[in-house]
FIPA-263237 format. One record per atom (N, C-alpha, C, O): residue in three letters; x, y, z. Coordinates in pm, whole numbers, plus 50000, padded with zeros to 5 digits. Atoms other than C-alpha are relative to their C-alpha. Layout:
BEGIN
ALAXYZ...
// end
This chain:
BEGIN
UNK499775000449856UNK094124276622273UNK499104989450063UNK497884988550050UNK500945008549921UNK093314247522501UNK498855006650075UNK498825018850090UNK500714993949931UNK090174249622710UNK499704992950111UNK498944983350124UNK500115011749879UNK090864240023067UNK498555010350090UNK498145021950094UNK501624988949917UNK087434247123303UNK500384995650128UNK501054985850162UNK499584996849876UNK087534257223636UNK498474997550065UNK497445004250057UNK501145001049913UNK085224240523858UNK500125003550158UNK501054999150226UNK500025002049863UNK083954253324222UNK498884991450053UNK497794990249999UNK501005009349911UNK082234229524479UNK499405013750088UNK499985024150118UNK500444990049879UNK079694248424716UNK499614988950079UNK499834976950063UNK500935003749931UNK077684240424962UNK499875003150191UNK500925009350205UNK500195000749942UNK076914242325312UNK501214989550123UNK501694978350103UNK498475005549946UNK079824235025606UNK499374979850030UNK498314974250058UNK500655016549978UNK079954194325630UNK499454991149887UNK499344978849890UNK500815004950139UNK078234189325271UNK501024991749978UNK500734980150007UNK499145008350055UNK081594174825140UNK500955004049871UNK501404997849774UNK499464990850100UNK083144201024957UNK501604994649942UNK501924993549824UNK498905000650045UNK086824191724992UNK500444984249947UNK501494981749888UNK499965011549993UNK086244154324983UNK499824997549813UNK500404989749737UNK500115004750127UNK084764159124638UNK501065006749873UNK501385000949769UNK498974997050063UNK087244182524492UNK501204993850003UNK502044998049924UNK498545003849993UNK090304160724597UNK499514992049869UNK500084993649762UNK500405012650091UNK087944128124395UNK500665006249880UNK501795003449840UNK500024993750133UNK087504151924073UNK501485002549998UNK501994994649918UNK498775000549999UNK091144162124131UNK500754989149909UNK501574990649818UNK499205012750071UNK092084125824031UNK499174994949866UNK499804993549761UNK500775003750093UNK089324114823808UNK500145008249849UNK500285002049743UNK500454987850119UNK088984147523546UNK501774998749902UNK501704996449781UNK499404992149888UNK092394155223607UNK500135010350045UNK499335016549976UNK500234985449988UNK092684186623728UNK500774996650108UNK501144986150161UNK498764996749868UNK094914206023998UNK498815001150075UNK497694998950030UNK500865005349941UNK093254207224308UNK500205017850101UNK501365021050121UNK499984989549943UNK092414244724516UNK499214996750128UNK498004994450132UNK500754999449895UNK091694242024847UNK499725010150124UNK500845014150157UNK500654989749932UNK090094266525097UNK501214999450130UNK501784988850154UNK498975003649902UNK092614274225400UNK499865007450127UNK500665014850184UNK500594993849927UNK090544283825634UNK500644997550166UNK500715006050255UNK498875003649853UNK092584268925951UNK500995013950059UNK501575014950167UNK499084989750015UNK094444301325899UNK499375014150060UNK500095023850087UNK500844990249932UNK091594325226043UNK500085000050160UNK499354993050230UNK499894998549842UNK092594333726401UNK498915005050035UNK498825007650155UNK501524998349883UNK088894343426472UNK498724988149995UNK497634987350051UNK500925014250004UNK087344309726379UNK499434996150107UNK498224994850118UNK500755006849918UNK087004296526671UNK499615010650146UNK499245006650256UNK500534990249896UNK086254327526890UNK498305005149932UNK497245006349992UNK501495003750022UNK083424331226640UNK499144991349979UNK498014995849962UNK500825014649950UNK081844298126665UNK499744999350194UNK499084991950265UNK500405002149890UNK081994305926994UNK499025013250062UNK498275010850157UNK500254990150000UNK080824345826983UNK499785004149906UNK500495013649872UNK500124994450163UNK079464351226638UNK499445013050011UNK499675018049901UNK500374989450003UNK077904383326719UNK501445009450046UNK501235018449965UNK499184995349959UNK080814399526840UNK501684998949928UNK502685006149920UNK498544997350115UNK083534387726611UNK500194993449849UNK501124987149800UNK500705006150124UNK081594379626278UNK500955011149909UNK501575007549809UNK499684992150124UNK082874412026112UNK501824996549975UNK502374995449865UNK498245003650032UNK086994404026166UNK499464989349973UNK498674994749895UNK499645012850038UNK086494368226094UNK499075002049871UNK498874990449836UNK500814996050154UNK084274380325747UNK501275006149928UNK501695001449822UNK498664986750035UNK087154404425668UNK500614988649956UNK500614985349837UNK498375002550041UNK090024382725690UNK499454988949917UNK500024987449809UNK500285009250111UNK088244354625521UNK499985002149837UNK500234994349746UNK499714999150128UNK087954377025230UNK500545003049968UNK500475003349845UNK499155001350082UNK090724385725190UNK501294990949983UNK502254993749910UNK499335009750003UNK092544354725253UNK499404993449879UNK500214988949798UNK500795007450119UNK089744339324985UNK500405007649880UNK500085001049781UNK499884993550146UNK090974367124678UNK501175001950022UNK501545008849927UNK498264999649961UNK094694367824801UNK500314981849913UNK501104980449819UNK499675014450030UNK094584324824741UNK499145003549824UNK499715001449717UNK500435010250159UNK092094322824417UNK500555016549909UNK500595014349788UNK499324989150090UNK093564359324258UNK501484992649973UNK502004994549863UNK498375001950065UNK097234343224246UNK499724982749965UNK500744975849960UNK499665012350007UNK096114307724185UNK499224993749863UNK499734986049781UNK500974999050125UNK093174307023920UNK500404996649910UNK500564985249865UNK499304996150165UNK094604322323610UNK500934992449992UNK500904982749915UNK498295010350068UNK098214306923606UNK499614987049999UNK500384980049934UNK499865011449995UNK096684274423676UNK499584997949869UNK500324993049784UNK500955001650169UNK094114274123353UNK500645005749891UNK499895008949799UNK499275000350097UNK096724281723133UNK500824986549948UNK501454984649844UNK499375017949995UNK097934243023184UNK499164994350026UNK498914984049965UNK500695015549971UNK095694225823333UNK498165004650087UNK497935016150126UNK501294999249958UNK091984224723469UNK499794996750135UNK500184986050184UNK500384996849823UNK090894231923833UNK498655000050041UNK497685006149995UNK500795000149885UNK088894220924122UNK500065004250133UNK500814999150216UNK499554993749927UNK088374244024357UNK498414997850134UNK497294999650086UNK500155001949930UNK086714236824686UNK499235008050090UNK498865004050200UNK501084986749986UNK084614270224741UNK500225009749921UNK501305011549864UNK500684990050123UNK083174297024527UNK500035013150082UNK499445014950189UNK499534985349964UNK084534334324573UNK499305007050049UNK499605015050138UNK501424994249968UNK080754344324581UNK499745002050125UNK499355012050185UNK501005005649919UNK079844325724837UNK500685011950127UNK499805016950198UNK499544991949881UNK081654347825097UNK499385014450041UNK499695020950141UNK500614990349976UNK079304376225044UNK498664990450060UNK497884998250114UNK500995002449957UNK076464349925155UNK500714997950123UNK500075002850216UNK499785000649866UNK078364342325444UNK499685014350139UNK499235014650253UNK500054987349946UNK078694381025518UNK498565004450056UNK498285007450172UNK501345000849956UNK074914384125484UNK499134991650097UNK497974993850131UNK500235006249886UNK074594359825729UNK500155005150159UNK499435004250258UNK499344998049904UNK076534371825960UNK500035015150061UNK500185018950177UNK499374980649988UNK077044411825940UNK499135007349992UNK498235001649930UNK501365002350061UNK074324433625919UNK500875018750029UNK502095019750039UNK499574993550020UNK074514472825936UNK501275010149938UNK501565007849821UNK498794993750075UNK077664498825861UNK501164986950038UNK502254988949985UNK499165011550062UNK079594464625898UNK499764993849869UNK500794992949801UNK500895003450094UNK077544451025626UNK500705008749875UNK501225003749776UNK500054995650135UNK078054479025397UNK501455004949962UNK501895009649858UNK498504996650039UNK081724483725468UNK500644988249973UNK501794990349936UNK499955009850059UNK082014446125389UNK499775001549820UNK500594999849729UNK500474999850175UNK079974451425030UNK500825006349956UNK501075001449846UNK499074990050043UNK082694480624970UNK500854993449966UNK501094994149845UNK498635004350019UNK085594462324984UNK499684983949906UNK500644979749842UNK500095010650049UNK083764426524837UNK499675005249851UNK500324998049775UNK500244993850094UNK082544446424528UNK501645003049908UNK501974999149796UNK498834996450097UNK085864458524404UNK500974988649972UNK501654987049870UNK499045009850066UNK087724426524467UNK499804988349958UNK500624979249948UNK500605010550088UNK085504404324304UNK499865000049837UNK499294991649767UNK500244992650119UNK085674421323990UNK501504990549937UNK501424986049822UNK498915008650007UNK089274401223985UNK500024985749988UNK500804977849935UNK499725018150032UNK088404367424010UNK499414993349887UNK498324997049844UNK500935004450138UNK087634345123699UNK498954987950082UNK499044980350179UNK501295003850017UNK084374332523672UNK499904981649986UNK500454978649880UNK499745011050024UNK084104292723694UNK499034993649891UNK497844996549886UNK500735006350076UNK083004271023421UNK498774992750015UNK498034988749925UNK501015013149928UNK080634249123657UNK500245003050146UNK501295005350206UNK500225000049834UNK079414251624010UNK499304991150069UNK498074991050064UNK500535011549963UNK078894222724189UNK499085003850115UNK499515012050196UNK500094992849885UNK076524228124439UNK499164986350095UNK498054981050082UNK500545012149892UNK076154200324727UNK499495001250107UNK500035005250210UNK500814996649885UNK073134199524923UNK499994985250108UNK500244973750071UNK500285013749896UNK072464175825287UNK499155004550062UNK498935016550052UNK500734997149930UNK069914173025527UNK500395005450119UNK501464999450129UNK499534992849884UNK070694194525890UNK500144985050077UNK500834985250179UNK499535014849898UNK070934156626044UNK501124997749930UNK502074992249986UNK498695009450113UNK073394147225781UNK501025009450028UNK502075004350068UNK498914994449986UNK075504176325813UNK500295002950149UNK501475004950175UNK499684999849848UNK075434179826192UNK501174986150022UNK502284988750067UNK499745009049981UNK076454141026194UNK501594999149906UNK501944987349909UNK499455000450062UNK079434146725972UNK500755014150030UNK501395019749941UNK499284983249944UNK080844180626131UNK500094991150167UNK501184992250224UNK499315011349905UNK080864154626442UNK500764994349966UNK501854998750003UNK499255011350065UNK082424127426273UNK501645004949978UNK502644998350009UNK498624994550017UNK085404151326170UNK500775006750091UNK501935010750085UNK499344997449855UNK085984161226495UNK500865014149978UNK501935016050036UNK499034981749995UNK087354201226406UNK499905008350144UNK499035016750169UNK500194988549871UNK087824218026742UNK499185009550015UNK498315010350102UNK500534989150000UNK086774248726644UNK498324996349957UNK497415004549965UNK501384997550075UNK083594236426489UNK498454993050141UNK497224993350136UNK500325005849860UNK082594219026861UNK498615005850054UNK497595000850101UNK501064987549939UNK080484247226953UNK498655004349907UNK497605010749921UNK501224994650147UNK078514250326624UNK498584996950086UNK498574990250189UNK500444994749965UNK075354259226680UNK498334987449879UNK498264989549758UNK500565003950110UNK072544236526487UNK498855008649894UNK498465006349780UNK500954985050053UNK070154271126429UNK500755007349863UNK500355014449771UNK499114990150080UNK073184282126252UNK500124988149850UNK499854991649735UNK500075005650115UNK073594253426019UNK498794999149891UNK498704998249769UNK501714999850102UNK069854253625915UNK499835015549936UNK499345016949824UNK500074987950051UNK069934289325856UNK501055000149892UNK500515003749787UNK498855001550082UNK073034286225654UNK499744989649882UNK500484990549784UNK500535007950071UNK071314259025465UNK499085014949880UNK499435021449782UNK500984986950031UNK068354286425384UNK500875005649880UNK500985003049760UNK498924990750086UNK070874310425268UNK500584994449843UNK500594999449731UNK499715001650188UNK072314286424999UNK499155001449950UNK499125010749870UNK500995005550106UNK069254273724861UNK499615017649944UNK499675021149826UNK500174984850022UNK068534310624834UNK501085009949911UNK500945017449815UNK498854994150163UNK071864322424665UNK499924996049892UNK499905004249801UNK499725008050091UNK071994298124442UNK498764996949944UNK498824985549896UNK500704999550052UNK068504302424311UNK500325011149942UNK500155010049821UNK500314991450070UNK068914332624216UNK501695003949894UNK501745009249783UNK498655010150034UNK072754323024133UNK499905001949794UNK499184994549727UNK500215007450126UNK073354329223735UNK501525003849938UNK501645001949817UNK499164997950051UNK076614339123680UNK501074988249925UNK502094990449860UNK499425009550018UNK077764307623614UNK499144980549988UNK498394977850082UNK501295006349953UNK075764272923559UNK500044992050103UNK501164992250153UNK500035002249868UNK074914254623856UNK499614982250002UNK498474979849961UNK500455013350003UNK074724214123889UNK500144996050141UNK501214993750197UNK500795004949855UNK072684204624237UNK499964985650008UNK499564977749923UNK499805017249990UNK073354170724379UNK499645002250154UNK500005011150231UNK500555005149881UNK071454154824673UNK500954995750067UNK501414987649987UNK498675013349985UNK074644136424883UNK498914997350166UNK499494997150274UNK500495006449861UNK072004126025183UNK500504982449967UNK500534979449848UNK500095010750048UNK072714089025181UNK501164995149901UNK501264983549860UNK499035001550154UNK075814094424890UNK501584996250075UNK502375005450097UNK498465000749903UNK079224077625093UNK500785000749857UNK501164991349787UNK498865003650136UNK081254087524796UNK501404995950019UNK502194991649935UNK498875008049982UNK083974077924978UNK500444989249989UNK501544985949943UNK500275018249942UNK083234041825070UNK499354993749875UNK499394982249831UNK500855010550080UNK081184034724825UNK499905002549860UNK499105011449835UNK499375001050169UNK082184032024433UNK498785003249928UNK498895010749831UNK500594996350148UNK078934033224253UNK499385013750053UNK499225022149964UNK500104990149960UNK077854060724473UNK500765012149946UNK500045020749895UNK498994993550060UNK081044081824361UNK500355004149877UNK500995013649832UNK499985002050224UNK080684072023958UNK498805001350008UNK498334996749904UNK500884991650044UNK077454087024017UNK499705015350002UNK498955023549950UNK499714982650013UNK078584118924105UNK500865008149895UNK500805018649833UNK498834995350124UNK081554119523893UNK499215002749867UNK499325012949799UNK500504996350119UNK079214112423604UNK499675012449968UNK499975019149869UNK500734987750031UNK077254140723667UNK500735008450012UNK500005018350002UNK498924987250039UNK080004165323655UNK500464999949899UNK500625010849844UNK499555003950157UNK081314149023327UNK498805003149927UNK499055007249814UNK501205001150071UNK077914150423206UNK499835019849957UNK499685025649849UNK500134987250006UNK077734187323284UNK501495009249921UNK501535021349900UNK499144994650095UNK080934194023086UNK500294995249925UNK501504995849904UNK499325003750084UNK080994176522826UNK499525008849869UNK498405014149873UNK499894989950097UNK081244196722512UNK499865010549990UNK500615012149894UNK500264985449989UNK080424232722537UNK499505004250114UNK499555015650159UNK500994991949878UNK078394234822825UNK501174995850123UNK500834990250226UNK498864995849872UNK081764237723053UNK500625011449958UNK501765014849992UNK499834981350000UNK081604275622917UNK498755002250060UNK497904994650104UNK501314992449917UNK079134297623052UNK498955005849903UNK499315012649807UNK500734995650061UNK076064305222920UNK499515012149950UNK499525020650039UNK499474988150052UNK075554334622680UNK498055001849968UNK497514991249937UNK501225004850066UNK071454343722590UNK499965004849893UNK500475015649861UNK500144997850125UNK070414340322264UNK498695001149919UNK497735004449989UNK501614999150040UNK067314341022058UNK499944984949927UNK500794983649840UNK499975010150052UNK066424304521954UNK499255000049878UNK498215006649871UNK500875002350111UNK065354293221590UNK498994995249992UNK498834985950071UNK501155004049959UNK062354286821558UNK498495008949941UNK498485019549878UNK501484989250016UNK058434299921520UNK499945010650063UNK500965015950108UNK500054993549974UNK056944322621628UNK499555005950177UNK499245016650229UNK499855002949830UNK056854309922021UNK501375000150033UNK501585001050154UNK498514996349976UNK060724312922004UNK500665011450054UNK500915021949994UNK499344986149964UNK062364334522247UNK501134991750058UNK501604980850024UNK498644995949992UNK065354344222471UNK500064978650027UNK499044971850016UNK499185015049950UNK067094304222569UNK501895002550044UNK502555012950045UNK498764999049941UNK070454299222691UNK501434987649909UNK501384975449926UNK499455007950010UNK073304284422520UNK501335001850018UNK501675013650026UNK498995004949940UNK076734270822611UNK501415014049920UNK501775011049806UNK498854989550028UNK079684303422539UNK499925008850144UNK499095012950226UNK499604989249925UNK081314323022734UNK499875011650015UNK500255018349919UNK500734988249987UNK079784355522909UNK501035011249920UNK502145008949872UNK498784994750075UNK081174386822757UNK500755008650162UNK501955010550148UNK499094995449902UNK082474402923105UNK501094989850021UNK502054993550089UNK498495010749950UNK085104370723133UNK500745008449874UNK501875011749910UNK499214996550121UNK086354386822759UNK499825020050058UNK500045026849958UNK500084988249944UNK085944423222936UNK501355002150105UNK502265010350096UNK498865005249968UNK088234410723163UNK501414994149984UNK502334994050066UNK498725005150085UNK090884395522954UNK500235017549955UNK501075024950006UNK499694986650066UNK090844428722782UNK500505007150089UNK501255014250021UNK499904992049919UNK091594447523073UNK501564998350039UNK502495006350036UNK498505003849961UNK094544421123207UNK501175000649868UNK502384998749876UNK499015002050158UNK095994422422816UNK500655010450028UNK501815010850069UNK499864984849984UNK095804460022830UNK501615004450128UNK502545012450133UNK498954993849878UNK098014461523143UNK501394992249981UNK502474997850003UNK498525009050063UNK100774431323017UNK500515006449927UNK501685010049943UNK499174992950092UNK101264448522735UNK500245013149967UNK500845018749875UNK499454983550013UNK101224482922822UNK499375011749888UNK499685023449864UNK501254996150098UNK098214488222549UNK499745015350060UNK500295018750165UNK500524984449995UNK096704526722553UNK498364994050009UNK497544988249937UNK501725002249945UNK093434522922729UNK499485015849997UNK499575023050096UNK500264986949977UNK092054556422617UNK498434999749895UNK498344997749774UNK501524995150053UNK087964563722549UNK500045002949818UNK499654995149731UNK499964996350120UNK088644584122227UNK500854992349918UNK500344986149824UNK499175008050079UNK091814567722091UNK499294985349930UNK499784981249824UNK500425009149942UNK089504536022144UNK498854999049862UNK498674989149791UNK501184999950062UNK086634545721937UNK500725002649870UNK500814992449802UNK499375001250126UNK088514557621628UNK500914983650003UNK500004976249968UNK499685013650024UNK090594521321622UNK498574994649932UNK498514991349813UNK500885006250040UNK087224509421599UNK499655005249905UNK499964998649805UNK500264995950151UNK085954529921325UNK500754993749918UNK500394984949840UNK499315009650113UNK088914520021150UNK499964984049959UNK500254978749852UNK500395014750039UNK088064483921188UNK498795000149968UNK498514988649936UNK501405001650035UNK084654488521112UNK500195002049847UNK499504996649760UNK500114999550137UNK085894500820798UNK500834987149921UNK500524985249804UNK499565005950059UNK088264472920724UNK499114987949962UNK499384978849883UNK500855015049994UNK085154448320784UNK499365003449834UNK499304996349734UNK500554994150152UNK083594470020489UNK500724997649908UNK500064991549825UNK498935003350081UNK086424465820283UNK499854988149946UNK499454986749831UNK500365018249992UNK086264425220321UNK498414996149944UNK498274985749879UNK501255004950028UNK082244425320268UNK500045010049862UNK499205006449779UNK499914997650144UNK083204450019944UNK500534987349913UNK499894978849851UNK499225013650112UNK085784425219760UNK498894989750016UNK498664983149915UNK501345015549992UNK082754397319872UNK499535003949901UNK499734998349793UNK501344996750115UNK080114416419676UNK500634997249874UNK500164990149786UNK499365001950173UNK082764419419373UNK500134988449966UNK499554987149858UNK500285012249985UNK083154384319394UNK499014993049987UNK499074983249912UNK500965006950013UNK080014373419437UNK499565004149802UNK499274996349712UNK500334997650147UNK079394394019092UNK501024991549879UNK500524987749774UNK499565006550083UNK082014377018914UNK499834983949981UNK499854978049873UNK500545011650008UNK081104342719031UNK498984996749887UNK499054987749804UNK501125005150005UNK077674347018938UNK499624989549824UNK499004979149800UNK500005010050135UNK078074336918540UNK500134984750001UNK499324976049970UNK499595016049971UNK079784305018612UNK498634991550055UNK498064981950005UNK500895011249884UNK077214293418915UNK498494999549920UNK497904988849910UNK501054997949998UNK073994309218772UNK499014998450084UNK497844995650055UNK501054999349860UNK072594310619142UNK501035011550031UNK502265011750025UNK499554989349875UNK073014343819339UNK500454996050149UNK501245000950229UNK499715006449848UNK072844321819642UNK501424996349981UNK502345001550045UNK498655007449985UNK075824298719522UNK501165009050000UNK502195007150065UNK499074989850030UNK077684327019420UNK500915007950103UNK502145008650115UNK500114998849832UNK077264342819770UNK500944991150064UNK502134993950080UNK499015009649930UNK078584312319946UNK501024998449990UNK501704996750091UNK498655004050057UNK081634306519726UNK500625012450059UNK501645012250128UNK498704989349989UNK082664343819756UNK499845000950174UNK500435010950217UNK500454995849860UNK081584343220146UNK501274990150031UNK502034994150119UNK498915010649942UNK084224311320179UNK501235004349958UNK502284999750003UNK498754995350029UNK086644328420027UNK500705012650088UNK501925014250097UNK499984993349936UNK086414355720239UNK500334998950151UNK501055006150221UNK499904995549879UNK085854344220555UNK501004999250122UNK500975002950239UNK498294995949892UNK089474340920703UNK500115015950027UNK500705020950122UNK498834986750028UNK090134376320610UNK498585010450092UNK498755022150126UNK501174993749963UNK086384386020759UNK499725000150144UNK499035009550183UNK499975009749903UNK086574366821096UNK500915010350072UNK500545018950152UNK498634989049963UNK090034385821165UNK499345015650040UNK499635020650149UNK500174985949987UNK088504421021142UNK498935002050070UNK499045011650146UNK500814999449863UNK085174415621355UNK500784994150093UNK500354999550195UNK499724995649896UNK087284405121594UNK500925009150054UNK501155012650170UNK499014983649962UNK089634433321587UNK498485010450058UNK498375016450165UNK500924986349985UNK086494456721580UNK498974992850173UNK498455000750252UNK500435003549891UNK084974430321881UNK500635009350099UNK500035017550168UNK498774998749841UNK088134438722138UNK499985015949952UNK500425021050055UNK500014986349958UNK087914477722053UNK498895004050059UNK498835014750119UNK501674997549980UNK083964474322120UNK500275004250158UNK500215014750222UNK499595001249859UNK085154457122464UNK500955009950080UNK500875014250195UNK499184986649931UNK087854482722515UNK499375016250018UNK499675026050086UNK500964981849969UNK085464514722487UNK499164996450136UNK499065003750234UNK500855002149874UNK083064493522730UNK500625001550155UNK500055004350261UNK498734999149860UNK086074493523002UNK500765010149961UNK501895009250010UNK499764982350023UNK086934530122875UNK499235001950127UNK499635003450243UNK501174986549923UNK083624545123021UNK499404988850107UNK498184989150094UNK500335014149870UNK082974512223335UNK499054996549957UNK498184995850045UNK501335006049990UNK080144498023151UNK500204985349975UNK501084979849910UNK500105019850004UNK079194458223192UNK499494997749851UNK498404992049856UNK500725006350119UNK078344451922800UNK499534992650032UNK498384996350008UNK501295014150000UNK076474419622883UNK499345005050055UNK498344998350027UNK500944998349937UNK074314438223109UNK499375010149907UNK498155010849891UNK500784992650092UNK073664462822869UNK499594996049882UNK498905004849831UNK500255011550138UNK073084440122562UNK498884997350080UNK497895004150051UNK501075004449995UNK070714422322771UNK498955005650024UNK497865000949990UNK501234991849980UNK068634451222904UNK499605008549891UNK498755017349904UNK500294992350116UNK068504465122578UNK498844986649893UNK497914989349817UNK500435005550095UNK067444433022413UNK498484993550061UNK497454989350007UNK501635002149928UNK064744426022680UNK499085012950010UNK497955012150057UNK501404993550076UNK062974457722566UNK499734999349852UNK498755004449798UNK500585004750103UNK063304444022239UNK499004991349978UNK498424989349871UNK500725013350020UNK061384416622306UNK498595004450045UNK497534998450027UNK501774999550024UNK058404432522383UNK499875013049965UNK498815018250000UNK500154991150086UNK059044462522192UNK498664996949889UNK498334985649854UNK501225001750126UNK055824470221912UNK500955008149896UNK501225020149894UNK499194993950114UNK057964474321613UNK499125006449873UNK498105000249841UNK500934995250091UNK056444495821332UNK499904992249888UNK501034989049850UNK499965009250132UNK055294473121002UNK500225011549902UNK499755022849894UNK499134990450149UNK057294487120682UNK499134992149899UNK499254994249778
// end
């Protein structure tokens, strides 16, 4: 299966979000997702009354924002690779901006369950400007509604990213300065941004980072490298389950797996017999090993991942996040005092 990646632009209103997703659009190629926010009938009553009509114009934004990237996402990255023009996230920083009590938490209610739906992007662009730069460029475009903006509000809204997006890991994150950057106008300006998005996907690291334990001495710990989290494959499992009308059942769930656990046994038996009959010929245990391990490992490969996707299907049995539990399990390994044998 091809592997098309799904990039979102962030940043702050005025940064240059849609300007740079049309570029990448043409450059990468990729289809092109854009935000359709013109479509919020409280826009410009809250730019003009944000205390008073922050929570409808939060609302309909989100669900105009998981209505567009829930039906547009998936079918696209089955063909082709997407740039998308804001990040699903970001609409809970807006909320926190904006909403604050039992609005607030009847916002998190409804952003919680339907975020659980959207896929996860390969790369997040995230474009920062200075509050002169983006004031001067939210002029420049002359939006009616945006007339009234507020410059307290853009600097605060600044804040807020730098603040999401530190703490920001679901996905990796490539920060670009554009004070000074006319990527429009100006060519090497533009093929220096582009680079750095090519740069940031080229070979593996346009999946998402998975942690691992690096090789190494005995200063070697957790690091980060380029695969895909396991909630995006938590997720697949879930949408499979429902296409094909699969039996999503706890117990049923766990026996499958046994049974693949035993077929893995099976596969690492015939190895061992193998490796024993090798061993005359090679007269190395090691070589012996290898040969019968290559002979094997089509037929070995196949059955961990059968016994993977029942793992994942017990974890979305009983609602648990495996990656979160892998990792909080493996970060009291790490400073676990293991007993010497």
């Amino acid at each position: 299966m091809v592997f098309h990646p799904y990039i979102a632009i962030e940043g702050a209103i005025g940064v240059g979000k849609t300007t740079l997703a049309r570029i990448l659009g043409e450059v990468l190629p990729s289809e092109v997702l854009l935000e359709v926010f013109e479509e919020n009938p409280f826009l410009s009553d809250f730019y003009a009354d944000r205390q008073r009509y922050a929570f409808q114009t939060q609302i309909f934004f989100l669900l105009s924002r998981y209505r567009q990237q829930h039906k547009v996402i998936g079918k696209t990255l089955r063909h082709s690779a997407l740039v998308s023009d804001y990040l699903f996230a970001k609409d809970w920083l807006f909320a926190h901006l904006n909403l604050a009590g039992d609005e607030l938490a009847m916002y998190e209610r409804v952003h919680s369950i339907l975020g659980e739906q959207i896929p996860t992007p390969a790369l997040v662009v995230y474009l920062r400007a200075s509050t002169d730069a983006l004031m001067d460029r939210i002029r420049y475009r002359g939006r009616s509604y945006e007339r009234q903006m507020e410059r307290g509000y853009i600097e605060a809204l600044q804040v807020a990213y730098d603040r999401f997006f530190a703490e920001f890991d679901a996905a990796p994150v490539l920060a670009i300065d554009t004070d000074g950057a006319d990527i429009v106008n100006d060519l090497d300006a533009r093929a220096q941004v582009v680079g750095k998005v090519k740069a940031a996907l080229s070979g593996e690291s346009a999946q998402l980072p998975l942690l691992e334990i690096e090789e190494g001495g005995e200063d070697a710990g957790p690091a980060f490298s380029s695969r895909r989290r396991l909630a995006d494959f938590q997720r697949f499992h879930r949408a499979l389950d429902r296409e094909k009308g699969f039996i999503a059942d706890l117990f049923f769930d766990y026996i499958c797996l046994t049974e693949e656990v035993g077929e893995i046994g099976r596969v690492i038996k015939q190895t061992w017999r193998a490796q024993d009959a090798l061993l005359p010929q090679t007269g190395n245990r090691q070589e012996a090993m290898d040969r019968a391990l290559e002979g094997a490992k089509a037929n070995l490969q196949e059955e961990l991942a059968d016994a993977l996707a029942f793992l994942l299907k017990i974890a979305n049995d009983s609602g648990i996040d495996l990656e979160a539990a892998y990792l909080n399990k493996m970060d009291r390994n790490l400073t676990r005092a293991w007993p010497k044998t």
